[in-house]
C-alpha positions as CSV (number, residue, x, y, z in Angstrom):
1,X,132.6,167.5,8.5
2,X,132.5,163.9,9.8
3,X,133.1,160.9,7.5
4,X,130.2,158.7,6.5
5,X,132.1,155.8,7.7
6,X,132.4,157.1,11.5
7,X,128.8,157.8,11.9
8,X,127.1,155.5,15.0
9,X,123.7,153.6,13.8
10,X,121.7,156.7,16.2
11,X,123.8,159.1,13.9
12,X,122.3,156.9,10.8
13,X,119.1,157.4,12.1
14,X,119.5,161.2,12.9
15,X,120.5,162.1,9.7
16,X,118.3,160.2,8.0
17,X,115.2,162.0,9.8
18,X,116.8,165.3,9.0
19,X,117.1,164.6,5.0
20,X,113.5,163.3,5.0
21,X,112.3,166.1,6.6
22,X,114.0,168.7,4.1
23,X,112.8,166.6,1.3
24,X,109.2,166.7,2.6
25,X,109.8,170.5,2.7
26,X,111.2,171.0,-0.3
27,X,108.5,168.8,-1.7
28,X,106.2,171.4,-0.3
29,X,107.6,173.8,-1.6
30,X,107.5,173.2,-5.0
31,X,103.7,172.3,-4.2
32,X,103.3,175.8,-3.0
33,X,105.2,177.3,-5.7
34,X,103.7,176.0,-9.1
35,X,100.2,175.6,-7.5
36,X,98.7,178.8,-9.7
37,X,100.7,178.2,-12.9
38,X,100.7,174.2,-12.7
39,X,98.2,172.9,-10.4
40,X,98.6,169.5,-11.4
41,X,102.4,169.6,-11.4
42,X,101.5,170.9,-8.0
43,X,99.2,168.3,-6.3
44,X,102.0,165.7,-7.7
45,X,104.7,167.3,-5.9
46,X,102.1,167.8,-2.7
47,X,101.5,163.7,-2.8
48,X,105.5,162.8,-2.9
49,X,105.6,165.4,-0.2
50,X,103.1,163.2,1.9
51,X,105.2,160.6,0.6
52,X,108.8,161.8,2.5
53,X,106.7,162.5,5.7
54,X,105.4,159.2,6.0
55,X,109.4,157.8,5.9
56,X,109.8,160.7,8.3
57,X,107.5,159.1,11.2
58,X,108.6,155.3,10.4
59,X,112.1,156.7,10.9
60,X,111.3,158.7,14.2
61,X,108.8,155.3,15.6
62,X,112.1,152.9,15.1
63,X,114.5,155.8,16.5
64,X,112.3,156.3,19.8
65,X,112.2,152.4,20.0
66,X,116.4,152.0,19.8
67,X,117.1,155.5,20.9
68,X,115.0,157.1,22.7
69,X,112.9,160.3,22.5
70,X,115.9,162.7,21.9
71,X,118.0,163.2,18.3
72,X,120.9,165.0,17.8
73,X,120.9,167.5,15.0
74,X,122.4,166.2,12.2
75,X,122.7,167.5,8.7
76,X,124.0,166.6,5.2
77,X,126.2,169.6,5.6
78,X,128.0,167.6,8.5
79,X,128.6,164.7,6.6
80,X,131.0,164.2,4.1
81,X,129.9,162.9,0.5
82,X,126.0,164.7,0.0
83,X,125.7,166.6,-3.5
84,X,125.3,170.4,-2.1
85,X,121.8,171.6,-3.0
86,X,120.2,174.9,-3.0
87,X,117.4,175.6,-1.4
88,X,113.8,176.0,-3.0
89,X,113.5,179.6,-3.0
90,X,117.1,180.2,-4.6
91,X,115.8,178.2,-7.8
92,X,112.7,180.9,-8.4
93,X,111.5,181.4,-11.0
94,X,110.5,177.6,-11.1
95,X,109.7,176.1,-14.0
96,X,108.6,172.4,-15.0
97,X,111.4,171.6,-16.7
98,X,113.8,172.7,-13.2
99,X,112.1,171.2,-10.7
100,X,111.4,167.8,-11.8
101,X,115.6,168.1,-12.7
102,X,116.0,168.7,-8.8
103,X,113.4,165.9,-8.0
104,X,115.1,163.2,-9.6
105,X,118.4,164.2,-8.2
106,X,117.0,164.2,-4.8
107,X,115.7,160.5,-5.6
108,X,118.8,159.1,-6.8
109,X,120.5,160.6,-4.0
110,X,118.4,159.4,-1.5
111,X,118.4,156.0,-2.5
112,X,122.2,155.7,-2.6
113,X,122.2,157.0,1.0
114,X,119.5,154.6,2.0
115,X,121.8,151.8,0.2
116,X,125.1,152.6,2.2
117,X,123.0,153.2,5.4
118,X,121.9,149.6,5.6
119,X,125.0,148.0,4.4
120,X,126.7,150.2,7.2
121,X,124.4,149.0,9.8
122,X,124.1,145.8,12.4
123,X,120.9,146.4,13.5
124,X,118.5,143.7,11.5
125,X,115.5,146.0,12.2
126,X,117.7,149.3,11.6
127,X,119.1,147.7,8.9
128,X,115.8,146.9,7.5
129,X,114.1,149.4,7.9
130,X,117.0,151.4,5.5
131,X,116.7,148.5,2.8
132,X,113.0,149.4,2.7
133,X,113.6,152.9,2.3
134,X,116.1,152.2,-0.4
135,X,113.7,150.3,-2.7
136,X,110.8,152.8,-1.9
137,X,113.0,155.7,-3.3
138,X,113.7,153.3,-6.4
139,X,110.5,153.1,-7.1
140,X,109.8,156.5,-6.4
141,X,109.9,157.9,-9.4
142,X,108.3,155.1,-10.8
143,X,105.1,155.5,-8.5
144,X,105.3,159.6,-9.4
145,X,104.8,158.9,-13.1
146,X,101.9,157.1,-12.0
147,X,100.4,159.3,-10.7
148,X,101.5,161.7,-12.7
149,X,99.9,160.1,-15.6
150,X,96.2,160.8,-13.6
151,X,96.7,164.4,-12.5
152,X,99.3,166.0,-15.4
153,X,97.9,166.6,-18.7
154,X,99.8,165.8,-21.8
155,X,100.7,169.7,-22.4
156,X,102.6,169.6,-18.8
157,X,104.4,166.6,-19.4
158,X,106.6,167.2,-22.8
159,X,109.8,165.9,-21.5
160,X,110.9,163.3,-19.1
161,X,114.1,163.8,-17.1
162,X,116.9,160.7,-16.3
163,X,118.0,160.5,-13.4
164,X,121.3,159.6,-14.6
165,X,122.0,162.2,-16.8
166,X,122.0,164.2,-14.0
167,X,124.5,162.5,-11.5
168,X,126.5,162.2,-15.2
169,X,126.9,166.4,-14.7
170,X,128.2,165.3,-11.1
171,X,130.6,162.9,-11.8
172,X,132.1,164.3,-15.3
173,X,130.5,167.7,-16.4
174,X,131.3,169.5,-12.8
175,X,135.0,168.9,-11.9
176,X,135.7,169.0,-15.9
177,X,134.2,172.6,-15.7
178,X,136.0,173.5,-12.5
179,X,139.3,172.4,-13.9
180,X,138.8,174.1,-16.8
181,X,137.8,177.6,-14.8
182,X,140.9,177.3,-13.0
183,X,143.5,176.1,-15.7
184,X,142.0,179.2,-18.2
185,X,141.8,181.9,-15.7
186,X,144.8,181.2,-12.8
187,X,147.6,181.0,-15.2
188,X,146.9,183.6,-17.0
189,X,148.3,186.3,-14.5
190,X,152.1,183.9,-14.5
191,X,151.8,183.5,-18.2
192,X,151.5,186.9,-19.3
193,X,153.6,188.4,-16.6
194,X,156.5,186.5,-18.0
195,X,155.4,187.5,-21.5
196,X,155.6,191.3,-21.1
197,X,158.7,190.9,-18.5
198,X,160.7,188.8,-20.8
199,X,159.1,190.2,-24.4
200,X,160.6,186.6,-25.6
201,X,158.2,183.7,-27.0
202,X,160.5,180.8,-25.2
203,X,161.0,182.0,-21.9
204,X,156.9,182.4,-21.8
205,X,156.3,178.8,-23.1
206,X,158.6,177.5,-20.5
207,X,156.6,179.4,-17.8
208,X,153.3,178.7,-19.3
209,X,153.9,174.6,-19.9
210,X,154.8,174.8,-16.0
211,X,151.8,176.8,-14.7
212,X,148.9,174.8,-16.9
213,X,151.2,171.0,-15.5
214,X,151.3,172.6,-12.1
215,X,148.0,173.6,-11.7
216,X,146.7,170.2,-13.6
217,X,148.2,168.0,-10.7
218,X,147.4,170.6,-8.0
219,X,143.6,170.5,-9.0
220,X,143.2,166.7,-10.1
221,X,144.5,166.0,-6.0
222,X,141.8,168.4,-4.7
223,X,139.2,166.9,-6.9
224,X,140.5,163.7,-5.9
225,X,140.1,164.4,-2.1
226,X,137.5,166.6,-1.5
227,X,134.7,164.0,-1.7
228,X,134.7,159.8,-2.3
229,X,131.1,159.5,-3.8
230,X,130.2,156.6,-2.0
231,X,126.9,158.6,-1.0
232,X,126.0,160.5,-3.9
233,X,127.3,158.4,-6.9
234,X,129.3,161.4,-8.1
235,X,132.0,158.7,-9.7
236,X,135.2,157.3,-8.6
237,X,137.5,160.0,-6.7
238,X,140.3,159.1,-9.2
239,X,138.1,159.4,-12.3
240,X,136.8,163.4,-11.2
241,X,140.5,164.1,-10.2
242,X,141.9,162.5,-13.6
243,X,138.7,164.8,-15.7
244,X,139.4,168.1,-13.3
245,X,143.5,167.9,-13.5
246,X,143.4,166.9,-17.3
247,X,140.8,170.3,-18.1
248,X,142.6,172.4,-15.5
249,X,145.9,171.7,-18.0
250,X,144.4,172.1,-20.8
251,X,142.6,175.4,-20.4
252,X,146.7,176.2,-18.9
253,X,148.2,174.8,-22.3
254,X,145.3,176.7,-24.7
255,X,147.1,180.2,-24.3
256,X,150.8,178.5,-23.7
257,X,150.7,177.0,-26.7
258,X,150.5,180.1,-28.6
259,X,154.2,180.8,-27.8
260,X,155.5,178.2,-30.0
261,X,155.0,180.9,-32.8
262,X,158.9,182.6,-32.3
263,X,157.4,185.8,-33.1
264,X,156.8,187.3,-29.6
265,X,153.8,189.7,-30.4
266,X,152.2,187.6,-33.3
267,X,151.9,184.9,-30.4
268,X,150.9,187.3,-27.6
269,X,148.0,188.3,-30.3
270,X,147.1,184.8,-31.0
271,X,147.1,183.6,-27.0
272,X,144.5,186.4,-26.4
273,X,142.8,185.5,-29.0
274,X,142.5,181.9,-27.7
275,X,142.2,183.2,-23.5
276,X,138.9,185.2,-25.2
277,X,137.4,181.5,-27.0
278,X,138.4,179.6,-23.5
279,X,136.1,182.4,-21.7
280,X,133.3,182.1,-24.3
281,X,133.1,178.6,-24.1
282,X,133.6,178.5,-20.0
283,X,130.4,180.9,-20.2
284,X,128.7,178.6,-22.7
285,X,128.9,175.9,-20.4
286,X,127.7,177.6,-17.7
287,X,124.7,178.3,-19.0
288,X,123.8,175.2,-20.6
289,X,124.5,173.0,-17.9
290,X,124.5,174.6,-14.6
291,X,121.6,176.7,-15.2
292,X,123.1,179.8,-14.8
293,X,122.0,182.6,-16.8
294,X,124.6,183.2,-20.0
295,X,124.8,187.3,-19.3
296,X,125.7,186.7,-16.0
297,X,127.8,183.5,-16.6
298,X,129.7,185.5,-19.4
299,X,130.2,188.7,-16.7
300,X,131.5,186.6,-14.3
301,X,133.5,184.8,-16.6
302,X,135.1,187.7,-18.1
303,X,135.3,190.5,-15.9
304,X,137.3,187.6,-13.7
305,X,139.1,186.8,-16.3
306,X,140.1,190.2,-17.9
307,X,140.8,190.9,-13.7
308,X,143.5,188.2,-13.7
309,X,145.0,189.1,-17.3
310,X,145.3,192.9,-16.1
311,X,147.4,191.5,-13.2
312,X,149.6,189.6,-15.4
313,X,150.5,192.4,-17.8
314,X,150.6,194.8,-15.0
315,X,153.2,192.9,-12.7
316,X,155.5,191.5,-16.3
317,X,155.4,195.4,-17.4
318,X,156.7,197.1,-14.2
């Protein structure tokens, strides 16, 4: 992946083409997809399509006029710092409330690329043309509840989506999860392996306190690292790495904790007992905020989970 920073202004342009093309598809698609069971949601979708294509072809007429009548390839996945979407047809079955989710994501996101593309660029007309583009996705969704007021009825429209709240799951709700995931389920193999290979509640606290730290700092770096936002308004790199590390620890220090107790097996009892809650409530999660189905986010959860514990016992009883 190259950096947003190193991109050339016929890179800026490239890309820029690219994402309005797979927004204008995507766009489409949702058209396509709800035109039976919401034809109105569907001509609305149809019209922002129209929308994204008409950027397309002022971004193409200025890039042929700089550039020339070849571009390069270039797509978000090549580019460090876009919010990684699925495609249209891995969101079926589509409903209202879904879609109009992804929309306003794709909006926000668009703008803040739009944003750092003209404040990256020398070109007045390049640089224009991106400031235009910028306050055309603002108003956006301002424009689509427009028309949306003319073509939905009031039945289709029961609840309006922010923006914000979403990029809020980016920035706090997704590494918090993530560090939480790992912190539960990776030290749960060290943990236990000490347990049943040292039958002693100290020796096991020790090990646990320094796999749930370890991991903390290990994951709040990665975080940290893996992306700066400046694209995608996920947050400040230090704030996701300071709300991954500090979950990762704590789902570490939930079933650590236990082992306070000097009893070795009344603490071994209550740590599963709390390793069971911390994979209820990672499957909880799951389903409420990342849309993922609860029986499947609860057989992922646990069958990875009970995976991991197996190991520990396994390797601390041989």
């Amino acid at each position: 992946m190259k950096d947003f920073s190193e991109l050339t202004e016929q890179e800026l342009l490239a890309l820029a083409v690219s994402l309005e093309e797979e927004d204008n598809r995507t766009y489409s698609d949702f058209a396509e997809a709800l035109r039976d069971p919401y034809p109105g949601t569907a001509k609305l979708f149809a019209a922002m399509a129209g929308e994204e294509n008409r950027h397309r072809h002022r971004l193409l007429d200025l890039y042929r006029q700089k550039f020339g009548e070849h571009i390069p390839l270039i797509r978000r996945q090549d580019v460090r710092g876009f919010v990684e979407r699925k495609s249209g047809w891995l969101l079926r079955p589509l409903g209202l409330d879904k879609v109009r989710a992804y929309a306003e994501l794709m909006e926000a996101e668009s703008k803040r690329f739009y944003l750092r593309a003209a404040a990256h660029s020398r070109d007045a007309s390049i640089r224009q043309l991106l400031d235009d583009l910028a306050a055309e996705e603002q108003r956006h969704e301002e424009n689509a509840e427009r028309l949306g007021a003319k073509i939905i009825t009031a039945e289709m429209d029961k609840e309006e989506h922010q923006s914000e709240r979403r990029l809020f799951l980016l920035q706090i709700v997704q590494p918090g999860l993530a560090g939480l995931m790992d912190g539960s389920v990776s030290t749960l193999a060290p943990l236990f392996a000490a347990a049943f290979a040292t039958k002693e509640s100290g020796p096991t606290l020790l090990v646990g306190l320094a796999a749930a730290i370890g991991a903390g700092i290990s994951m709040g770096f990665a975080e940290a690292l893996s992306d700066n936002g400046s694209l995608t308004g996920r947050g400040s790199p230090l704030l996701r790495g300071f709300v991954c590390g500090l979950m990762t620890a704590l789902g570490g220090l939930g079933h650590a904790l236990p082992y306070l107790i000097p009893d070795f097996w009344t603490a071994t009892a209550v740590a599963g007992a709390v390793v069971a809650i911390e994979l209820g409530v990672i499957a909880y999660i799951r389903n409420r905020w990342m849309d993922t189905p609860l029986l499947s986010a609860a057989f992922q959860v646990v069958v990875g989970g009970l995976l991991v514990f197996g190991t520990g016992i396994l390797i601390g009883s041989s």
